[in-house]
C-alpha atoms as an extended CHARMM CRD file, in Angstrom:
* protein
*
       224  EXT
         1         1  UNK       CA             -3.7620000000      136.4450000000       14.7870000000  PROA      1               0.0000000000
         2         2  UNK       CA             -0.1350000000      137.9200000000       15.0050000000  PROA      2               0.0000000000
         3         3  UNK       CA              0.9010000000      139.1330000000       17.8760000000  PROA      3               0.0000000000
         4         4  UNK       CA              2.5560000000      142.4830000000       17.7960000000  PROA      4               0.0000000000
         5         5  UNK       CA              5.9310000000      142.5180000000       18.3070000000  PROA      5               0.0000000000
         6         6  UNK       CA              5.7970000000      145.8650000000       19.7370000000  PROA      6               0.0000000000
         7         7  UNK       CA              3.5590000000      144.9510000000       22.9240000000  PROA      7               0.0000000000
         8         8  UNK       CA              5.3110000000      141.1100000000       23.0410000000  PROA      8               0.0000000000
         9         9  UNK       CA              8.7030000000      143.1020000000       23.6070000000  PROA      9               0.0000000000
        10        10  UNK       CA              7.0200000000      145.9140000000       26.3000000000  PROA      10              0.0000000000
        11        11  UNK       CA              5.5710000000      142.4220000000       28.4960000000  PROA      11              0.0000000000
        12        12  UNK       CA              8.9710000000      141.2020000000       28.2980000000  PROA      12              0.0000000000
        13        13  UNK       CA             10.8400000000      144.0220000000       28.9700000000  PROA      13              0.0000000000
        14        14  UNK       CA              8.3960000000      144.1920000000       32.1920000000  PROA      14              0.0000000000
        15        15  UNK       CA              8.6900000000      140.7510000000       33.2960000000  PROA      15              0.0000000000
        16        16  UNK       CA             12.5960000000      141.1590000000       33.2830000000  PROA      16              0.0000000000
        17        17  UNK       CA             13.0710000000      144.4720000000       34.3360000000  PROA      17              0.0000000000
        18        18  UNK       CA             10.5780000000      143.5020000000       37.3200000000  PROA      18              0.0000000000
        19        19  UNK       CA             12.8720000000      140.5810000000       38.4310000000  PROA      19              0.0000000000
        20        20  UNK       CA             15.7380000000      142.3880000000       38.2840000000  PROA      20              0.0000000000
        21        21  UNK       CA             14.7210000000      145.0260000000       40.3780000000  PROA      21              0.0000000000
        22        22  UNK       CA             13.3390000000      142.9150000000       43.0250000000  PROA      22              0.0000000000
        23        23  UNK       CA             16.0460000000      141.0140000000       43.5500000000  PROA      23              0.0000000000
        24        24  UNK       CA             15.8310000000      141.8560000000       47.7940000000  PROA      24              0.0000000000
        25        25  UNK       CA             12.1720000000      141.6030000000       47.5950000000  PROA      25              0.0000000000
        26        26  UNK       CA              9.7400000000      139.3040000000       48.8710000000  PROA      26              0.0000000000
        27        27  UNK       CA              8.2230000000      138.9010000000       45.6500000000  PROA      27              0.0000000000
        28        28  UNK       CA             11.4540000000      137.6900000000       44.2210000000  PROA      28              0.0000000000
        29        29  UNK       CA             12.6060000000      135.7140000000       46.8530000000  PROA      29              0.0000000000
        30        30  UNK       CA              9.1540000000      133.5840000000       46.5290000000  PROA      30              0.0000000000
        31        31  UNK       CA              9.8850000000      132.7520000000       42.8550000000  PROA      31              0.0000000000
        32        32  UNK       CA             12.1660000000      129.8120000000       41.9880000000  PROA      32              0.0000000000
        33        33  UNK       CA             15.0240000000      130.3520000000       39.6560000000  PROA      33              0.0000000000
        34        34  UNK       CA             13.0280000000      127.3090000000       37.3460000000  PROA      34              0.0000000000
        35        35  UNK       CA              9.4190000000      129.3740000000       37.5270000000  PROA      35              0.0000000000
        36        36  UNK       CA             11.6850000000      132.7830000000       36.9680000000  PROA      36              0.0000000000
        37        37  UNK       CA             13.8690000000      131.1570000000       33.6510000000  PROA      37              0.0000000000
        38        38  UNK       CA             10.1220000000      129.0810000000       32.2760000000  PROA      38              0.0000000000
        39        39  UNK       CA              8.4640000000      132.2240000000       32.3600000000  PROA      39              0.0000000000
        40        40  UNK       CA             11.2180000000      134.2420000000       30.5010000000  PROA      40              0.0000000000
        41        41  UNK       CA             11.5350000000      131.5900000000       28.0400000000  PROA      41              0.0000000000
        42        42  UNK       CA              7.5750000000      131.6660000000       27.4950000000  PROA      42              0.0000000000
        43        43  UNK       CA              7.4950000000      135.2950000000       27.0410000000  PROA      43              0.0000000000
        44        44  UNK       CA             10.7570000000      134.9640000000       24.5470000000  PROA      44              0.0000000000
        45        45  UNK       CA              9.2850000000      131.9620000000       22.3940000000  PROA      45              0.0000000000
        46        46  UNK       CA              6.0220000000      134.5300000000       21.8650000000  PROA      46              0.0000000000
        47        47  UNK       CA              8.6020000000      137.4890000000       21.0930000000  PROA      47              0.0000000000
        48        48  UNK       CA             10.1430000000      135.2640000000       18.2040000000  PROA      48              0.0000000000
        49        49  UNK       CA              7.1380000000      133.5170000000       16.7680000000  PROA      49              0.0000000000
        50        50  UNK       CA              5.0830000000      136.5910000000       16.6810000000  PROA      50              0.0000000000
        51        51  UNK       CA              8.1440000000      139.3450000000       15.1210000000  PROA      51              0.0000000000
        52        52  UNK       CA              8.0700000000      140.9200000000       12.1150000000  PROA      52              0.0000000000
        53        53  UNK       CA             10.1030000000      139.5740000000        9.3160000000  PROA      53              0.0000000000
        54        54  UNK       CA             10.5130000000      142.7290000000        8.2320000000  PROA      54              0.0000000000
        55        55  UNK       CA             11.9390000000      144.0800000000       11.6100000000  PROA      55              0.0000000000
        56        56  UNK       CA             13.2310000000      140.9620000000       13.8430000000  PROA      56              0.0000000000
        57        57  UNK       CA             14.3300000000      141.4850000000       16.7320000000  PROA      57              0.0000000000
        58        58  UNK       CA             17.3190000000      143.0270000000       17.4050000000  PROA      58              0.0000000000
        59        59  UNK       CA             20.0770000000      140.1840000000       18.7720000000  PROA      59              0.0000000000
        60        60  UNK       CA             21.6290000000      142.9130000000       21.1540000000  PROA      60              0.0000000000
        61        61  UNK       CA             18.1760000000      143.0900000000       22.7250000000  PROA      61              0.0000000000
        62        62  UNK       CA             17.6250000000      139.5020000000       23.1470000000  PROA      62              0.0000000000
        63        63  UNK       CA             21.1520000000      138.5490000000       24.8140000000  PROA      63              0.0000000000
        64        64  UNK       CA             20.5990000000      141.7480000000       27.1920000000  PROA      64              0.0000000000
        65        65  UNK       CA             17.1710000000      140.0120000000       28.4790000000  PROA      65              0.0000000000
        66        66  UNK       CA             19.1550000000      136.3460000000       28.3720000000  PROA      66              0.0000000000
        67        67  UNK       CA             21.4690000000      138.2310000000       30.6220000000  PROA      67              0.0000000000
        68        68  UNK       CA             19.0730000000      139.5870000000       33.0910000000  PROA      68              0.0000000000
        69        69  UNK       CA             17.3160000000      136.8330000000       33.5030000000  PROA      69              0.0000000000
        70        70  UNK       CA             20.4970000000      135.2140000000       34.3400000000  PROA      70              0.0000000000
        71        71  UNK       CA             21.4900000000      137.7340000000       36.8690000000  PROA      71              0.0000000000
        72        72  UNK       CA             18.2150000000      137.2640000000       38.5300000000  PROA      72              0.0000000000
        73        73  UNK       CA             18.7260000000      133.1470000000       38.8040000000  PROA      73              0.0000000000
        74        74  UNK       CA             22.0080000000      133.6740000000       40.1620000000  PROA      74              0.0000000000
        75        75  UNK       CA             21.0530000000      135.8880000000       42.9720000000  PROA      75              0.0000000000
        76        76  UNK       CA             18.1860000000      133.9310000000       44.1300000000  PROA      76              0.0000000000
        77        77  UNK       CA             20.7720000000      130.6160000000       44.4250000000  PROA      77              0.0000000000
        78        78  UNK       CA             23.2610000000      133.0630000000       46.4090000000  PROA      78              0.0000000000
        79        79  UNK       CA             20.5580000000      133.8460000000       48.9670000000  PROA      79              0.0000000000
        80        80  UNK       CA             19.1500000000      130.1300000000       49.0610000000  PROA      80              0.0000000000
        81        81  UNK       CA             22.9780000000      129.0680000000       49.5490000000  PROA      81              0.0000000000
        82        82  UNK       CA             23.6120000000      132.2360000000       52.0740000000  PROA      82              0.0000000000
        83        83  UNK       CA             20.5100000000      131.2400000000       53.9500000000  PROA      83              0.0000000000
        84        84  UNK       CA             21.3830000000      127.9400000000       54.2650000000  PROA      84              0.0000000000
        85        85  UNK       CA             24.6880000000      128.5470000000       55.9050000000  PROA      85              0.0000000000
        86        86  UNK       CA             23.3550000000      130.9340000000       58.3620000000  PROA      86              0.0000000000
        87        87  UNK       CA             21.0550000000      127.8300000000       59.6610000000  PROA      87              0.0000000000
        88        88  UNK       CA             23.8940000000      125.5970000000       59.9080000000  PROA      88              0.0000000000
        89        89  UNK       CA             25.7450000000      128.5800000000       61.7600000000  PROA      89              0.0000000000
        90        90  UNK       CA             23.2060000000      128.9610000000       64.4690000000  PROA      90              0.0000000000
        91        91  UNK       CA             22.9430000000      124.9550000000       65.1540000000  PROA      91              0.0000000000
        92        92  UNK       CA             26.4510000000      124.9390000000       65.3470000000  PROA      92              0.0000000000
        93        93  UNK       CA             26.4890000000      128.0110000000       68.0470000000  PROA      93              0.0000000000
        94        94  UNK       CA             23.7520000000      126.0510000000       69.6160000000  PROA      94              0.0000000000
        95        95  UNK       CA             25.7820000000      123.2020000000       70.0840000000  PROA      95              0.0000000000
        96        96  UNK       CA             28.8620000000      124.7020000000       71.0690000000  PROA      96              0.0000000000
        97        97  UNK       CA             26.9750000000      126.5580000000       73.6840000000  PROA      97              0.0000000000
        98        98  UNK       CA             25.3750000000      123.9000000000       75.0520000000  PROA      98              0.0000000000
        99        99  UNK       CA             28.5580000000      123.4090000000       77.0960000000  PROA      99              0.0000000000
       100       100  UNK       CA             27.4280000000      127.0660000000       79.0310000000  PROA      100             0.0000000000
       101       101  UNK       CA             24.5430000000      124.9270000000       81.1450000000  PROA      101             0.0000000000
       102       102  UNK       CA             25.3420000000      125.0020000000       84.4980000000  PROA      102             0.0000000000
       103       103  UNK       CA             27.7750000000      127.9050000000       84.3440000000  PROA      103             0.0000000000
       104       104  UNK       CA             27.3430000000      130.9520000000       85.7120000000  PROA      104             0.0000000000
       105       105  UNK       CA             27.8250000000      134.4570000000       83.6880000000  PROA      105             0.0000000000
       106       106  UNK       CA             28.0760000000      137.8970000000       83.8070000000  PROA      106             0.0000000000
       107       107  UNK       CA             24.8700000000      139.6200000000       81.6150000000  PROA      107             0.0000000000
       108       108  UNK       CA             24.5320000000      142.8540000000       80.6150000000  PROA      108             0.0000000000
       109       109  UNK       CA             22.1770000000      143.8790000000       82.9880000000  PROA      109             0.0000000000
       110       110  UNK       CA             21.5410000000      145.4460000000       86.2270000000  PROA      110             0.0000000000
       111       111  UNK       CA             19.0230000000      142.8180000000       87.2560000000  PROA      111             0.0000000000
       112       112  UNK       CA             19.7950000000      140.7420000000       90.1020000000  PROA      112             0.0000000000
       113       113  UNK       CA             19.1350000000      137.0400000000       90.6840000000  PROA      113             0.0000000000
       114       114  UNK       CA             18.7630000000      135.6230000000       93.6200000000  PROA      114             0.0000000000
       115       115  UNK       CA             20.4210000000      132.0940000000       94.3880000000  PROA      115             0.0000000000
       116       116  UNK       CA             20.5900000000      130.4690000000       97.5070000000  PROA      116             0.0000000000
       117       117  UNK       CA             20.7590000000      133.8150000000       99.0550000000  PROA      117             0.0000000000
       118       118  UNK       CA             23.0560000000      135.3500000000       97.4690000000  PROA      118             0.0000000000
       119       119  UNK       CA             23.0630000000      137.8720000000       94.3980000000  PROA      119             0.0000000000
       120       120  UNK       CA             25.6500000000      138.8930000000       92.7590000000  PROA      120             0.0000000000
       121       121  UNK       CA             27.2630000000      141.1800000000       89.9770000000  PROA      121             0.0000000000
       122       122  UNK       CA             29.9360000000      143.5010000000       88.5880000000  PROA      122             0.0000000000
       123       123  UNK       CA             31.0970000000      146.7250000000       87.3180000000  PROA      123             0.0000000000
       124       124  UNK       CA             33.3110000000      148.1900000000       84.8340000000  PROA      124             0.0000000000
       125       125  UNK       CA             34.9260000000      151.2690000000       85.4590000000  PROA      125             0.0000000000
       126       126  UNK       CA             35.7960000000      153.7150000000       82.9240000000  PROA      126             0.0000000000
       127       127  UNK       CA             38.6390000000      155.5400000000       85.4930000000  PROA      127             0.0000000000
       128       128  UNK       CA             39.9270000000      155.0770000000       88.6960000000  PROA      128             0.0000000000
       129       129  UNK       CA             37.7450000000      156.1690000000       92.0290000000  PROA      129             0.0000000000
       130       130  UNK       CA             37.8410000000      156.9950000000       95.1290000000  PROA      130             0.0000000000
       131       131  UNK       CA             34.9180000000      155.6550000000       96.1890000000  PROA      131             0.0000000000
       132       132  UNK       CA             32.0270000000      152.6610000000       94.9830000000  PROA      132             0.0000000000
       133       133  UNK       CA             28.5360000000      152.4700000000       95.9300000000  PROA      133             0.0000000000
       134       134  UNK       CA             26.7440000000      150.0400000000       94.8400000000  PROA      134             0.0000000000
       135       135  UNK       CA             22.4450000000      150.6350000000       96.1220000000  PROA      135             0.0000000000
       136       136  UNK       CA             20.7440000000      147.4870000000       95.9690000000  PROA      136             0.0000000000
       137       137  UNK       CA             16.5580000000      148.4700000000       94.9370000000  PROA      137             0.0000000000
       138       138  UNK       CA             13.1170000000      146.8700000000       94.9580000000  PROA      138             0.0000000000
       139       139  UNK       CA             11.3570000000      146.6770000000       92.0380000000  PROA      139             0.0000000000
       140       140  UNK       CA              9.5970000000      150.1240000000       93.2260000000  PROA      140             0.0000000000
       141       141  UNK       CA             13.3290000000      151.5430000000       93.3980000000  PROA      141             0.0000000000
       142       142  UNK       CA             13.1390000000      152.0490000000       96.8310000000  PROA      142             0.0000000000
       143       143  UNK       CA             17.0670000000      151.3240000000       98.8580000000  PROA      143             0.0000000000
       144       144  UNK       CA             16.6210000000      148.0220000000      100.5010000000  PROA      144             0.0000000000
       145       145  UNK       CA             20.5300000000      147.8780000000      101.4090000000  PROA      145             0.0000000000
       146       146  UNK       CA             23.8270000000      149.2360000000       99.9220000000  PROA      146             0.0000000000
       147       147  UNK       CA             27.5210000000      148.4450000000       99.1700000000  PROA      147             0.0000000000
       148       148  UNK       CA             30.5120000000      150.7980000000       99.8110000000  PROA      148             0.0000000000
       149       149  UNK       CA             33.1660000000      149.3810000000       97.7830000000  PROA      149             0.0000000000
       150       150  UNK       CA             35.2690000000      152.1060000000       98.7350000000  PROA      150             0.0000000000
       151       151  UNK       CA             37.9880000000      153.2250000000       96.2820000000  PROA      151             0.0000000000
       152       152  UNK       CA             38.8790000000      151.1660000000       92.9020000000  PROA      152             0.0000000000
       153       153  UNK       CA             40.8180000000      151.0060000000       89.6340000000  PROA      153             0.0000000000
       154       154  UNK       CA             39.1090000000      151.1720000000       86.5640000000  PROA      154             0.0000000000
       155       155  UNK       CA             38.4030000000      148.1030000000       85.0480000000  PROA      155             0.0000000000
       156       156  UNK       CA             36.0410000000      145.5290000000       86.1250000000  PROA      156             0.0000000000
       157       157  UNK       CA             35.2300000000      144.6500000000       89.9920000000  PROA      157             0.0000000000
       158       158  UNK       CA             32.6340000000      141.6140000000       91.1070000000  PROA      158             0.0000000000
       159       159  UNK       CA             30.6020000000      142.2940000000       94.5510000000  PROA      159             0.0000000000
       160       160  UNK       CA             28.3510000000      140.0800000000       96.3570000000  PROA      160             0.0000000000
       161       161  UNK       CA             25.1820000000      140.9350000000       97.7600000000  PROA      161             0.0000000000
       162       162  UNK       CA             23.6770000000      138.6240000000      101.1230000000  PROA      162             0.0000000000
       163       163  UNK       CA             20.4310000000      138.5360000000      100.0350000000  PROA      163             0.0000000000
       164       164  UNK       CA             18.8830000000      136.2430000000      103.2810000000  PROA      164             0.0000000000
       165       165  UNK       CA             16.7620000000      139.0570000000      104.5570000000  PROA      165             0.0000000000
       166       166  UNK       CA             15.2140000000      140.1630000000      101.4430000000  PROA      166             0.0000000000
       167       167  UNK       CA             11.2100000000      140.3690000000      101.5420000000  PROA      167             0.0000000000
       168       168  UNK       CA             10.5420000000      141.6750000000       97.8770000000  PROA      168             0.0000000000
       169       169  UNK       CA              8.1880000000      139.6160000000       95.4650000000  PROA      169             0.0000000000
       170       170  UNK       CA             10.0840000000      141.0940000000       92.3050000000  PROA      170             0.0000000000
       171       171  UNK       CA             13.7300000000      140.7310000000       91.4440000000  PROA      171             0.0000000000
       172       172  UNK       CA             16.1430000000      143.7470000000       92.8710000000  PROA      172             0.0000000000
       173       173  UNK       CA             17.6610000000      145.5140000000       90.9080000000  PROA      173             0.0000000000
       174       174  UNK       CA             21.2380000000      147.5090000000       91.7350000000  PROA      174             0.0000000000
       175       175  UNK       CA             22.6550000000      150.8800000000       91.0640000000  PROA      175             0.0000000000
       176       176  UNK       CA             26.3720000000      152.5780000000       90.7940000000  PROA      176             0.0000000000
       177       177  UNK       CA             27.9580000000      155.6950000000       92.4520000000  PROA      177             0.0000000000
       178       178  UNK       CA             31.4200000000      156.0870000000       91.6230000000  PROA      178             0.0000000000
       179       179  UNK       CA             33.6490000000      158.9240000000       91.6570000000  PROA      179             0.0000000000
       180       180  UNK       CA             36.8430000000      160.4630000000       91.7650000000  PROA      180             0.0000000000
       181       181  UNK       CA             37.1730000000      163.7750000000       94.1440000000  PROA      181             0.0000000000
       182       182  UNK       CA             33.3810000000      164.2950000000       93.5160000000  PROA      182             0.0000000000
       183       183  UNK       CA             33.3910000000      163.9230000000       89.9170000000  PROA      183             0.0000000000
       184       184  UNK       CA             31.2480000000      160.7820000000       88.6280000000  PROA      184             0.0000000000
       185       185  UNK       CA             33.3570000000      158.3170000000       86.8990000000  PROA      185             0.0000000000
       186       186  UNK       CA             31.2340000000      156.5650000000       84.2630000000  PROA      186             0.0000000000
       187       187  UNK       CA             30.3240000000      152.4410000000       84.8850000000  PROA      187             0.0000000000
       188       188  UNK       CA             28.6080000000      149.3610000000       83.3740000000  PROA      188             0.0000000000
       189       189  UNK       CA             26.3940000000      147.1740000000       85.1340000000  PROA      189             0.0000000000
       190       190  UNK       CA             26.6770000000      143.7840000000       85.3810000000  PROA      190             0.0000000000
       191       191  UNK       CA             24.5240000000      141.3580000000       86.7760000000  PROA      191             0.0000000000
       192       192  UNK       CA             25.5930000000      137.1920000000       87.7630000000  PROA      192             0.0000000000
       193       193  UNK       CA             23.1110000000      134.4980000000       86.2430000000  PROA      193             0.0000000000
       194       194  UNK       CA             23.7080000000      130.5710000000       85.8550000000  PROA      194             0.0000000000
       195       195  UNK       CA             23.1480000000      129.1380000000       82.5830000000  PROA      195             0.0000000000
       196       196  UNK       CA             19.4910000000      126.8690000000       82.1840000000  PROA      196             0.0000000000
       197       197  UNK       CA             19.6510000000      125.9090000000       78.4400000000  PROA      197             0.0000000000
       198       198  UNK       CA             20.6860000000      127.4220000000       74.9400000000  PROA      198             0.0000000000
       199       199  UNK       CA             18.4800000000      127.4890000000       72.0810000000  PROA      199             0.0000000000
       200       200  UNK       CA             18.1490000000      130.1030000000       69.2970000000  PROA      200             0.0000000000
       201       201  UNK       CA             15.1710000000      132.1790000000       67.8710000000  PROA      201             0.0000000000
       202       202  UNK       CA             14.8250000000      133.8230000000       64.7680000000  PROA      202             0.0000000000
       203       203  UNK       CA             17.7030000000      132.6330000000       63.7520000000  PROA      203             0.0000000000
       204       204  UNK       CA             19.7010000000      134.3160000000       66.9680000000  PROA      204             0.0000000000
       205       205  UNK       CA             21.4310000000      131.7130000000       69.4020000000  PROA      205             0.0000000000
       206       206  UNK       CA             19.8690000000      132.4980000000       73.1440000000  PROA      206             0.0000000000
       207       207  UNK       CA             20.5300000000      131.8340000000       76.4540000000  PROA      207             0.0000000000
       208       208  UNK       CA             17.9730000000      130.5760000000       79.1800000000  PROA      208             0.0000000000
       209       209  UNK       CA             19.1360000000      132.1160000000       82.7410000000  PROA      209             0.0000000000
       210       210  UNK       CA             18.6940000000      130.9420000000       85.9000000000  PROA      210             0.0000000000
       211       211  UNK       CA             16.2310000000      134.1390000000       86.8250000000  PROA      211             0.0000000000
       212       212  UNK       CA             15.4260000000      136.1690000000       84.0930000000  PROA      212             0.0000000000
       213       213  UNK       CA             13.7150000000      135.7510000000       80.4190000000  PROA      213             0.0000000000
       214       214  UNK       CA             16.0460000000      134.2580000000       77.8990000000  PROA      214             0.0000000000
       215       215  UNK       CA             18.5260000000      136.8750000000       76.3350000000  PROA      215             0.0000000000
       216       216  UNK       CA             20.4710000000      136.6920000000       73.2290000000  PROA      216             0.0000000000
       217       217  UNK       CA             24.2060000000      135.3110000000       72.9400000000  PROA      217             0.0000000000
       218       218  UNK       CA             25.2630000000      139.0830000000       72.2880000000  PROA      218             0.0000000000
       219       219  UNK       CA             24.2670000000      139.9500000000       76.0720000000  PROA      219             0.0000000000
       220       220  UNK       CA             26.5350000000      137.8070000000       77.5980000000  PROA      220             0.0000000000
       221       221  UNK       CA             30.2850000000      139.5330000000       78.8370000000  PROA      221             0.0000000000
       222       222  UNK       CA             31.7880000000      136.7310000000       80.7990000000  PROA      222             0.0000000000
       223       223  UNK       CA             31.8980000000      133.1400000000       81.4840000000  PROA      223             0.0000000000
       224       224  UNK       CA             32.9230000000      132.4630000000       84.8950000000  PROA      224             0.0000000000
């Protein structure tokens, strides 16, 4: 029986428009370019056996479709190649920062970690002060000691905490009063950390600290 030309065209015109407009879909993404083009050229081999002599297909028509399914083939290769290179990337970061172990950093965080003792961090000043504080807090938030820093430039300042006599179970945790003739004077925590490993998840490169969860490249400000 002859297939009608009318609903061969409509299950092409699907197939194509469906792969072209899915290019960032999962669907499409799970297709191969080879499964994508044998399909197409199943679907176009119908469309010419089955057309009517009397109205064939119109040529415009076809070399649109050709062109779509094209398109389609080349994007999925662009995000094969584009994924690939984001892998290499990420080993590459991974490898590179692999020379971090050992070192210790600054990490965005207000977290302290203690190390023989001692704890340690910094601050970043948006303006100059007149005077620091720095309150050093138990996991409940209660003061367990403080810092007067007294008066300092903006920019960033390190301080050292001596954390011998501290009885907590959880990691303190430190906050910042600064200001300048009573006015607060906005700040950034930072907290010190030593380097464990490197490694990367989901594709992100992370870093393994000495006392805290691992944290992503992104969170680290300095390398001392």
């Amino acid at each position: 029986m002859t297939t009608s030309i009318a609903s061969t065209t409509n299950a092409l015109n699907a197939a194509t428009s469906t792969a072209s407009g899915s290019a960032g879909s999962s669907a499409l993404t799970s297709a191969t370019p080879a499964a994508s083009q044998a399909n197409f050229l199943t679907l176009l081999v119908a469309q010419l056996k089955n057309q009517d002599p009397m109205n064939p297909m119109d040529n415009a028509q076809m070399t649109s479709q050709m062109a779509q399914i094209n398109a389609v083939s080349g994007i999925q290769q662009v995000n094969t190649t584009l994924q690939g290179i984001s892998g290499q990337f990420t080993s590459m970061q991974v490898l590179q920062g692999a020379s971090m172990v050992g070192h210790q950093v600054l990490v965005d965080s207000n977290t302290l970690s203690i190390n023989a003792g001692t704890a340690g961090g910094a601050i970043n000043l948006a303006g100059n002060t007149d005077n620091v504080k720095v309150d050093i807090l138990s996991p409940t938030g209660q003061v367990v000691d403080s810092l007067n820093l007294g008066a300092l430039s903006a920019g960033q300042h390190s301080f050292t905490w001596n954390a011998s006599a501290y009885t907590g179970t959880g990691a303190p945790s430190f906050a910042v009063t600064a200001t300048l003739g009573g006015q607060a004077i906005t700040s950034t925590s930072m907290a010190l950390d030593q380097v464990v490993s490197v490694g990367s998840t989901s594709g992100v490169m992370t870093v393994q600290l000495q006392g805290r969860s691992a944290v992503p490249y992104s969170s680290i400000k300095s390398i001392l």
